[in-house]
N, C-alpha and C positions, 0 to 999 in steps of 0.2 A: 685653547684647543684648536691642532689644526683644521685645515677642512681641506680636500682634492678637488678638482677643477668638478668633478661630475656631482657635487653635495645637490643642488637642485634636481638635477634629473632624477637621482635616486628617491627625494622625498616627493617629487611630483608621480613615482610608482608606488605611492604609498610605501616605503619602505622605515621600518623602523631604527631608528641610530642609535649607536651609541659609541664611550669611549673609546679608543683600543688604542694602546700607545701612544699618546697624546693625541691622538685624532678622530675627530667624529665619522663613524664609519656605520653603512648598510648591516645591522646583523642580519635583515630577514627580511623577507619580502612574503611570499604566499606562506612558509614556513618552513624551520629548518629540515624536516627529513624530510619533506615532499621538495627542497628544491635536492638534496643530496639522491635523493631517487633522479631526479630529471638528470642532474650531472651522470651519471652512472649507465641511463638508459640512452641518451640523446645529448646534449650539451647544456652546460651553464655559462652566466657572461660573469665576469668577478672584478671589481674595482682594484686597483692593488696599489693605487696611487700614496697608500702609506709608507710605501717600502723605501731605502733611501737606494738611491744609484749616484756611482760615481764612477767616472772618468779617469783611469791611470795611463798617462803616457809619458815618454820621456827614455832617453835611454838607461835610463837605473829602474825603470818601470819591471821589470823582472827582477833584480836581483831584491828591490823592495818589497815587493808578494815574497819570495823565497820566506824573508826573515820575518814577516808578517800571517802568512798564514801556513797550516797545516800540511795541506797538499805541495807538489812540485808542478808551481806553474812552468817550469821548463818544459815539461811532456807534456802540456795542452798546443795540441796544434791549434794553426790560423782557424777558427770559427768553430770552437768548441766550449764545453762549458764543465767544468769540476765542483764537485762539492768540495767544500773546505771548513775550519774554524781557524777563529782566532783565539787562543790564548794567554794566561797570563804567565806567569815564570815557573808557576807552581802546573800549571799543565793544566789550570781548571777552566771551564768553555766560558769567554766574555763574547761571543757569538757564532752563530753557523752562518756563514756566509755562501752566495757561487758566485767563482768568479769566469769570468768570459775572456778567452782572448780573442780580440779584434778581428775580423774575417778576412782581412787583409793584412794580419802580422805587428799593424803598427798600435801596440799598447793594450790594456786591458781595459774591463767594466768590469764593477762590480755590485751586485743586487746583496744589499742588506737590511737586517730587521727592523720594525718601523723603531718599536720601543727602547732599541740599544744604540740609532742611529747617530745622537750626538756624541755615545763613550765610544763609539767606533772609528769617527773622524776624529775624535779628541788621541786614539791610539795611531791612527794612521798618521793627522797631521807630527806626533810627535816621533816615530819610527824617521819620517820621512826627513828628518832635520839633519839626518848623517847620509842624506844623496845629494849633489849637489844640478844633477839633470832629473828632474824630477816634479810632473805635476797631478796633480790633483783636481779634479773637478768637482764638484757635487752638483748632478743636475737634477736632483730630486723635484727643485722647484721649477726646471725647463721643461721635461719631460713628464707627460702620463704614461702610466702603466695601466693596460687592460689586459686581462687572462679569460680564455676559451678553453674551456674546460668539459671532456667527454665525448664519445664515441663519434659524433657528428663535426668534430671541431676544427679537423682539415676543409671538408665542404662547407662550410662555417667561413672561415678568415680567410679561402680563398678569394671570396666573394671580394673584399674590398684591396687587394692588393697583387701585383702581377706577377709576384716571386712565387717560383716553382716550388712548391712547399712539400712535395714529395722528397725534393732531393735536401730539406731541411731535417737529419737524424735528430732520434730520438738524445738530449744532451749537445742539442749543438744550436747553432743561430746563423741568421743572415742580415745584411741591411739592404732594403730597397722602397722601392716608393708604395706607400699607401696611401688610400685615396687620394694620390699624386704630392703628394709629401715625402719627405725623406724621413725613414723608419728603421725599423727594425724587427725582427720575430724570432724568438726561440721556444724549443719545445721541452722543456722542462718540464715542469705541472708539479704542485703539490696536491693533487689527490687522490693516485694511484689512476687515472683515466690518460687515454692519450689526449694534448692540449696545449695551446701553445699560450704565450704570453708577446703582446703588443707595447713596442715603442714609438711615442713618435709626441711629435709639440703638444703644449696643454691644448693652444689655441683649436686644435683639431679635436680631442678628445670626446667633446660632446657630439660629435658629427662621427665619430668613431664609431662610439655607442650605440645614437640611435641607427645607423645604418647596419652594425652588425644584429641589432635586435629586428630589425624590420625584415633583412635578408635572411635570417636565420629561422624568421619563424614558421616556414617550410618544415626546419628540419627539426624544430621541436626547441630551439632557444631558449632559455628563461632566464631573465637577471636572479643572482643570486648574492647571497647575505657569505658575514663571515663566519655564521652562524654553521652553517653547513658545509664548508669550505675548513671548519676545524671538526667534523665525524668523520669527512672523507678522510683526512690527512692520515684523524686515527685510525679508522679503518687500515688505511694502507701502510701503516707503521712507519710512518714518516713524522721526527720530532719536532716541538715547537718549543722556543727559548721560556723559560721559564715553566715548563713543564717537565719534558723527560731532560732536558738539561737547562744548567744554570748554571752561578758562578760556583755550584758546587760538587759540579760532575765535571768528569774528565770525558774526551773521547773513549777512553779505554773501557767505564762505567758503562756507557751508554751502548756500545757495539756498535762504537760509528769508525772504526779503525780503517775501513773500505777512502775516507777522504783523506787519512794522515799518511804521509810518507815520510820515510825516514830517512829520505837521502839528501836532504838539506836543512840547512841550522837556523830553525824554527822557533820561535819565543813559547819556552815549556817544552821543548824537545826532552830536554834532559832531565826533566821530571816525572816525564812519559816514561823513559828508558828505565828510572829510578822502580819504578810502579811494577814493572813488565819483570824487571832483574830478581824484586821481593817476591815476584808469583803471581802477580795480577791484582788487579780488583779485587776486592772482597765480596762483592755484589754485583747483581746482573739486573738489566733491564727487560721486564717478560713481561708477554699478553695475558687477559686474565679475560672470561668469560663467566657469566652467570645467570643461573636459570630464576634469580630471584628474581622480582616485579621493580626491586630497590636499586636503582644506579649508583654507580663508585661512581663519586665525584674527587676533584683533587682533592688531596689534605687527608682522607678520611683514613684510618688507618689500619692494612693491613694486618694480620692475625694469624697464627697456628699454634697450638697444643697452647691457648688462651696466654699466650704473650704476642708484643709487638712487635714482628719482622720486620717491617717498611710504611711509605705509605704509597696513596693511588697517586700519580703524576698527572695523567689525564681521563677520564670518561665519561661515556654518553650511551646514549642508546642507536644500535646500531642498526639502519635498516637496513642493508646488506644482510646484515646477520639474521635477522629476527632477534637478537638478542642485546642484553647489555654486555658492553668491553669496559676496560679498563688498562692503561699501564699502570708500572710500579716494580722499585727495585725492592728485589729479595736479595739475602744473603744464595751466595753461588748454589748451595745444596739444597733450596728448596726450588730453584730457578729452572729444573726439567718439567716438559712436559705432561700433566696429568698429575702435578701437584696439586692437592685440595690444601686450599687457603679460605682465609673469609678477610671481607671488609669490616668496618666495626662501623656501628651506626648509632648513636642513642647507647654505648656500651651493647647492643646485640652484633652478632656475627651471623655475617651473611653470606651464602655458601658462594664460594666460587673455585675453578680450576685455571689453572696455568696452562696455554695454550700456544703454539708455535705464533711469533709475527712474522711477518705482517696478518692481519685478521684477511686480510682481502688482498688478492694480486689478480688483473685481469688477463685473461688471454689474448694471447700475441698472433 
């Protein structure tokens, strides 16, 4: 089991751990929907030192992204960031990846999943063996990642670094010095909150930490688990690898067609095109909402006129909502809005309605 540079600090906050992709990781701290409320209201602080990051430079460093993931890293300007995956030949998702390109033009980064991160460099090192200018870094183990997450989160991380974070858009990144180190900051966010995410040496990381908790607790800060960090995600209809996709959804499945482009020869392009030529998918990915007291959890399995349509991918109880969510692919025609479906629990069915996602989008 791995562990990230900040495993003491988080159990000296009493925080509770567990696995997550091979790594010992914060689920929780004060608790999961009371810190997913504080990220929502004010800001949370989030570990992310699972995730892996690696370094592509070199001059085949573009044409190698082209054949490697989804999106056209050719239309990412200098200091931007695209969602993307990677797939296999069959079009089916072996990761969601973002990739960055460099703020000054020369090469890419890229942030990937904690639990796919060996089959990822295992697919990259082997893509990369037909460039001959081409390198690879993985500095998962040089680098911490920490994420600032929720309304407070600009006034939050200005505190410990002198880059104008205004002129940092939403989807894009800078490097500069943090607490007088050489860093980095991008505003991506996995929780539907505006929020940025921190780079910069391990050696710093705990000094990271406790200085944005100490600064921030003005503005209402709290460390948080990953615990709440996956109701927000759900909340905001943003998917996580092995729930609303796997090795056995496509982009197409999933309604993530917004990161694939079709203007370069992508591994599973032409499986994609195969898919798209027959009529599509067969099935959709929709929100589900329920007024029952019972939570969809993964696995359980969706139901209408007492057959099995699908099952849940992910759900929790949502306190945005007041209520419980849930995903889960339907075949296409029960996948409109105001479909009454049930989850099955113990063989009982338990009411639920198909709901437009994302459950939550904040105002701008």
């Amino acid at each position: 089991m791995r562990e990230t540079v900040l495993k003491s600090v988080h159990q000296a906050l009493g925080a509770r751990m567990v696995p997550f992709g091979g790594w010992d990781m914060p689920v929780q701290y004060s608790g999961i929907l009371e810190e997913a409320r504080t990220v929502r209201s004010a800001a949370g602080l989030f570990d992310l030192g699972h995730m892996g990051r690696v370094r592509v430079r070199g001059g085949d460093a573009e044409a190698f992204l082209q054949r490697l993931q989804t999106n056209d890293a050719s239309q990412i300007p200098p200091g931007r960031i695209r969602y993307a995956m990677i797939l296999d030949d069959e079009g089916r998702t072996q990761d969601d990846i973002l990739v960055y390109r460099e703020p000054d033009g020369d090469g890419f980064f890229l942030v990937i999943n904690a639990g796919n991160a060996d089959r990822d460099l295992g697919i990259m090192r082997a893509q990369a063996a037909d460039y001959s200018d081409l390198e690879l870094i993985d500095q998962t183990d040089e680098l911490a990642m920490i994420a600032v997450q929720g309304p407070k989160s600009e006034a939050i991380v200005s505190k410990i670094t002198d880059m104008d974070l205004t002129s940092v858009k939403y989807y894009a990144w800078a490097r500069g010095p943090i607490l007088g180190v050489g860093g980095a900051v991008s505003r991506t966010g996995y929780t539907g909150e505006d929020g940025f995410e921190i780079y910069l040496p391990q050696d710093t990381a705990v000094r990271a930490w406790e200085t944005l908790l100490a600064n921030g607790k003005s503005e209402g800060l709290e460390p948080c688990g990953l615990g709440s960090r996956d109701i927000l995600r759900l909340e905001a209809g943003m998917p996580l690898y092995g729930h609303e996709i796997d090795e056995t959804t496509t982009p197409l499945d999933a309604g993530l067609t917004f990161g694939v482009k079709f203007t370069h020869d992508f591994v599973g392009r032409e499986a994609l095109e195969r898919i798209q030529a027959a009529g599509g998918p067969t099935r959709r990915l929709v929100g589900l909402e329920t007024e029952s007291r019972r939570v969809p959890r993964q696995g359980y399995p969706i139901v209408h006129g007492g057959e099995t349509v699908g099952v849940v991918c992910s759900g929790g109880a949502s306190p945005t909502r007041g209520k419980n969510i849930a995903t889960a692919y339907v075949p296409h025609h029960l996948g409109e809005p105001g479909t009454e479906l049930g989850f099955a629990i113990r063989d009982k069915a338990e009411p639920a309605v198909v709901v437009p996602l994302p459950f939550y989008k904040r105002a701008r």
